[in-house]
C-alpha positions as YAML, in Angstrom:
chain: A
units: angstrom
residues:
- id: 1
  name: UNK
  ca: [0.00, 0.00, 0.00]
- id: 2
  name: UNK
  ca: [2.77, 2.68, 1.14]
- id: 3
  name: UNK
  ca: [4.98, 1.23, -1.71]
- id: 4
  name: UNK
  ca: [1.84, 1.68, -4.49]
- id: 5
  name: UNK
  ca: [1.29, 4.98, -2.58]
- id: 6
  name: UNK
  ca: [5.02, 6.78, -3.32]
- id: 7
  name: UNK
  ca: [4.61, 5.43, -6.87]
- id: 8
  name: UNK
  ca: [1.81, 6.98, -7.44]
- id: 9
  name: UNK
  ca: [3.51, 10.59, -6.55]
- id: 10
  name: UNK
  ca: [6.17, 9.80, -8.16]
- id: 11
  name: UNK
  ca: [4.17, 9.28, -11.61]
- id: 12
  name: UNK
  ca: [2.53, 12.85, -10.01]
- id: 13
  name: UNK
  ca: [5.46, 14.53, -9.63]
- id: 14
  name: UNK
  ca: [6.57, 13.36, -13.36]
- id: 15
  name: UNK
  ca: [3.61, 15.11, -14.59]
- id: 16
  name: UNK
  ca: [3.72, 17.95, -13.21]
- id: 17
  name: UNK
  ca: [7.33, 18.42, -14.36]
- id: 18
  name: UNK
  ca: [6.43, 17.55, -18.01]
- id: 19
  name: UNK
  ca: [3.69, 20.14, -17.24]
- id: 20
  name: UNK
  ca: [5.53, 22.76, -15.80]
- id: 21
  name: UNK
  ca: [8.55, 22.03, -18.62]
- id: 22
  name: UNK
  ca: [5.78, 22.31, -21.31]
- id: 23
  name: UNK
  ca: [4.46, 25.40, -20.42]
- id: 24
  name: UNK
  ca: [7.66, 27.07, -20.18]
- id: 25
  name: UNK
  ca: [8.45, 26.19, -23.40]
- id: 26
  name: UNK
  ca: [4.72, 27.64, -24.66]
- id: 27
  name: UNK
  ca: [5.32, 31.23, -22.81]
- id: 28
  name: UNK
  ca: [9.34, 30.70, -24.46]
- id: 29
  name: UNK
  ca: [7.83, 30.57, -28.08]
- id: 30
  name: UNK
  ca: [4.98, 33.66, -27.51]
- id: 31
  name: UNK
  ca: [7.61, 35.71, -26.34]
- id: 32
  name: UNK
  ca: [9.98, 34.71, -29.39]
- id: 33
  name: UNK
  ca: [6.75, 35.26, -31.50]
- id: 34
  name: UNK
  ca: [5.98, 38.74, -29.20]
- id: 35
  name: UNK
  ca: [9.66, 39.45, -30.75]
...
């Protein structure tokens, strides 16, 4: 349960990077494009 439990916010915390990586990359090209 406590093992399933950490992988599960581990696969969270994966997302959210991907997430937080993709949007940075969005606002990156708008302001290139805002350029």
């Amino acid at each position: 349960m406590i093992f399933c439990y950490a992988n599960l916010e581990e696969e969270v915390y994966k997302r959210d990077q991907l997430n937080y990586t993709a949007q940075r990359r969005a606002t990156w090209l708008n302001r290139q494009e805002g350029v």
